[in-house]
C-alpha positions as CSV (number, residue, x, y, z in Angstrom):
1,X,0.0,0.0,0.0
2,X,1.2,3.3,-0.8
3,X,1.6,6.0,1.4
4,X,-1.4,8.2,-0.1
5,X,-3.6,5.5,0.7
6,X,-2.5,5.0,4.0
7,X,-3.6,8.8,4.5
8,X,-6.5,8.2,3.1
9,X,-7.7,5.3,4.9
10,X,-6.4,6.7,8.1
11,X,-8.6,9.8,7.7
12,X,-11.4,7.9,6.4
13,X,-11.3,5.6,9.6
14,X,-11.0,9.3,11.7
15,X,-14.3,10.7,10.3
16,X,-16.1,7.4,10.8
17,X,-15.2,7.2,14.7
18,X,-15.6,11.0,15.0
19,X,-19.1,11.3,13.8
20,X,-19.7,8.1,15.8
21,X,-18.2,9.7,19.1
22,X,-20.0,13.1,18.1
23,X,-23.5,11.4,17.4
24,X,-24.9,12.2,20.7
25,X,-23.8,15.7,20.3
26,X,-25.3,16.3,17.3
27,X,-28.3,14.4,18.2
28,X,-29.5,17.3,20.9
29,X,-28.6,19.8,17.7
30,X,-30.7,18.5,15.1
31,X,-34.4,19.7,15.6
32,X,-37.2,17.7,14.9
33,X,-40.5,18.1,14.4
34,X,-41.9,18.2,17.8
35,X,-45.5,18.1,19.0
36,X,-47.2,19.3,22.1
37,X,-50.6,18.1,23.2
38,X,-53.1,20.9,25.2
39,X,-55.8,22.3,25.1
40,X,-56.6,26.5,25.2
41,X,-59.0,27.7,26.8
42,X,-60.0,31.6,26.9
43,X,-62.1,34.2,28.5
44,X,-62.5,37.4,26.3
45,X,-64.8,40.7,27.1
46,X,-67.4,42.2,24.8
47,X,-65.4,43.6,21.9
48,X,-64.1,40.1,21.6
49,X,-61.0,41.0,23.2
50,X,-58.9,40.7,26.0
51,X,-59.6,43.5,27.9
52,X,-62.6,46.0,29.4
53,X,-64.0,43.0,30.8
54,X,-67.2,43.7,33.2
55,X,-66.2,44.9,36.9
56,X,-69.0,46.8,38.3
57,X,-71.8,45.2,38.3
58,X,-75.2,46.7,38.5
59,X,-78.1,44.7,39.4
60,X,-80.5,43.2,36.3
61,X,-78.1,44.3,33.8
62,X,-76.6,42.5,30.7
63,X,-73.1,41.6,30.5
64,X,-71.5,40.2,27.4
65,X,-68.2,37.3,27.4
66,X,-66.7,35.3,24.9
67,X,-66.1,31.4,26.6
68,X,-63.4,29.3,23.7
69,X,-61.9,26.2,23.9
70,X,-59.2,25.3,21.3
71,X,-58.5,21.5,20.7
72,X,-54.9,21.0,20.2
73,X,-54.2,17.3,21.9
74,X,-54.7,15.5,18.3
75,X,-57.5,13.8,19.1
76,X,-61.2,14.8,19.1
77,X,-62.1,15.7,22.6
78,X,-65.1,15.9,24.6
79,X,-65.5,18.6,27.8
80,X,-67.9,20.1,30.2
81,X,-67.6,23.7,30.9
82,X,-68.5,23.8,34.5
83,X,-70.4,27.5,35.7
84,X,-70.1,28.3,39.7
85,X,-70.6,31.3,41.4
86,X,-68.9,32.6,44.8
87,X,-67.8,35.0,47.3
88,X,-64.4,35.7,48.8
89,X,-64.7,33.0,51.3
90,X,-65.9,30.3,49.3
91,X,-64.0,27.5,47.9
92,X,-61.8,28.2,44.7
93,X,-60.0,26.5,41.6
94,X,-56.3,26.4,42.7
95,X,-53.4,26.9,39.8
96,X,-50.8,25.9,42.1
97,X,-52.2,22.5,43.1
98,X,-54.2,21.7,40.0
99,X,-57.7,21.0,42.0
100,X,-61.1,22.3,41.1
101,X,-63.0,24.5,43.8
102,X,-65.3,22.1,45.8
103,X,-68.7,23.9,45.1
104,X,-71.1,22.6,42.8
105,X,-71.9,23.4,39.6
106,X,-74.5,26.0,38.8
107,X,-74.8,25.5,35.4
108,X,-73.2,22.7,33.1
109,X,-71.9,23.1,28.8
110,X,-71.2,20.1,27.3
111,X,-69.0,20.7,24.0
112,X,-67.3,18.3,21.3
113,X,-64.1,19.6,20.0
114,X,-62.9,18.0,17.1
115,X,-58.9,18.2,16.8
116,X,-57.2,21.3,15.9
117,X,-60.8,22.8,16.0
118,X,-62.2,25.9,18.2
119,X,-65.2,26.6,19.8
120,X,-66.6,29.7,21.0
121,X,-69.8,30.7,22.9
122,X,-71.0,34.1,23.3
123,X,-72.4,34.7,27.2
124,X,-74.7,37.1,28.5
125,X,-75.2,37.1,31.9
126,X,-76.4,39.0,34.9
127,X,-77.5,39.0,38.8
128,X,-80.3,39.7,40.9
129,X,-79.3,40.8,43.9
130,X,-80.1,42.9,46.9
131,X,-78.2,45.3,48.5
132,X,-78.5,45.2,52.8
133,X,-77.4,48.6,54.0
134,X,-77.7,47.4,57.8
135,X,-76.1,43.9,57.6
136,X,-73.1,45.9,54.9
137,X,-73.6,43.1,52.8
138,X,-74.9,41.9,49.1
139,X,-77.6,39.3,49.3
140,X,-78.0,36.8,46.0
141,X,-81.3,36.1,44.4
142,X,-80.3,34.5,40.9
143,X,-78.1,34.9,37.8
144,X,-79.2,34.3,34.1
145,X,-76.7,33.2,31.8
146,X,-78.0,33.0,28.5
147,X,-81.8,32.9,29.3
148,X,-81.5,30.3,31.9
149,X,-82.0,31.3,35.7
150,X,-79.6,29.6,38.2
151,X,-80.2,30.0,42.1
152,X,-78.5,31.7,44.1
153,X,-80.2,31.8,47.3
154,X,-78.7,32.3,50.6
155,X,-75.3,33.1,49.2
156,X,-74.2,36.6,50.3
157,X,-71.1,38.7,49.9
158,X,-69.7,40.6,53.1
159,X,-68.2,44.3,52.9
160,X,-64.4,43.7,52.5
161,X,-63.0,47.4,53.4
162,X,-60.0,46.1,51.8
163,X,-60.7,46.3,48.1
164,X,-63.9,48.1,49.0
165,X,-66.2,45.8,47.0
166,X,-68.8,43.4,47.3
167,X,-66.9,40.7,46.0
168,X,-68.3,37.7,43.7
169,X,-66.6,35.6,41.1
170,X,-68.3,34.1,38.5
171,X,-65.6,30.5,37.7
172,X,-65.5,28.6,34.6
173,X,-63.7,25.1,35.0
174,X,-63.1,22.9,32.1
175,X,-63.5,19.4,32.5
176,X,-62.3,16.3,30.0
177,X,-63.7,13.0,29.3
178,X,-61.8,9.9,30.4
179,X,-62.7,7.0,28.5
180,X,-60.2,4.8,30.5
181,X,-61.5,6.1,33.5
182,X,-65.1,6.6,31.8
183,X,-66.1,9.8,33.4
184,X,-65.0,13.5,33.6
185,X,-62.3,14.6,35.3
186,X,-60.8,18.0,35.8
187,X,-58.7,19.5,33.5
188,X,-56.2,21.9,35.2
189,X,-57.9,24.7,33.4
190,X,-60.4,27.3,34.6
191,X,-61.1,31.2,33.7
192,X,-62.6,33.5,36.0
193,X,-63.8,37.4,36.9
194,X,-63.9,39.1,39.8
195,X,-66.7,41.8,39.9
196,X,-67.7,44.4,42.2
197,X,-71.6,44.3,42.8
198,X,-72.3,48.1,43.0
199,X,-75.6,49.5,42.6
200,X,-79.1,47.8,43.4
């Protein structure tokens, strides 16, 4: 064998083992096509946007919200939109530890999603309520949400001087079907608002 093709083989044999040796490296460099499974799920305010969402709420009036889920975990998908109503001290959905809040429902939207799909309801809602000068509280009678009356009698929001407001927040949880499980289960995702209820 010559000497030229002792070079050659030599660095042949070089490349080989360093591409083998770098593979690893390179591996973590190359991207590929990733995919991530979730599923969106939005609040928006009256000009279909995210902001000048209701605060102050006056009694008997209509408020307007956009409710959207967004399908994205490549697979059709079937939910329940879960409606409750409370005050400050009343159980709530927790972010940190992934729990739902421990009051019932008030009112229940059951939605197919197909994948990569949306779907978007428009909400108008309001409250009945009363205001108690003596007691410095807010007393519930019912809320509509889009034509249908939900109870809220004997639920009553207490002066906080703090914020100075009559607190209640109106929760939307979402809520997936299991099919190993065969039932519901929480999803880890709810929107909310926090209203002041101002004038009777």
């Amino acid at each position: 064998m010559k000497v030229q093709e002792y070079k050659t083989l030599v660095l042949v044999v070089t490349a080989v083992l360093a591409l083998i040796i770098a593979s690893p490296a390179l591996q973590r460099l190359l991207v590929y096509p990733q995919t991530e499974f979730f599923t969106e799920f939005w609040l928006l305010g009256p000009q279909h946007n995210a902001e000048n969402y209701p605060f102050n709420i006056t009694r008997n009036e209509d408020y307007t919200l956009y409710l959207g889920i967004g399908n994205r975990l490549g697979h059709c998908a079937y939910y329940v939109v879960e409606v409750k109503f409370r005050n400050e001290s009343m159980s709530a959905p927790d972010s940190l530890a992934m729990t739902p809040s421990k009051l019932s429902s008030l009112y229940n939207m059951t939605v197919i999603v197909p994948d990569s799909q949306v779907w978007e309801q428009r909400l108008t809602f309001s409250f009945d309520y009363r205001l108690d000068d003596a007691l410095n509280r807010v007393a519930f009678n019912s809320m509509t949400l889009n034509g249908v009356t939900l109870n809220l009698n004997g639920l009553t929001s207490e002066w906080n001087a703090t914020t100075s407001r009559f607190y209640g927040n109106l929760v939307f949880e979402l809520w997936i079907y299991n099919e190993e499980a065969n039932n519901f289960q929480y999803h880890q995702r709810f929107v909310d608002l926090k209203f002041n209820m101002t004038s009777s």
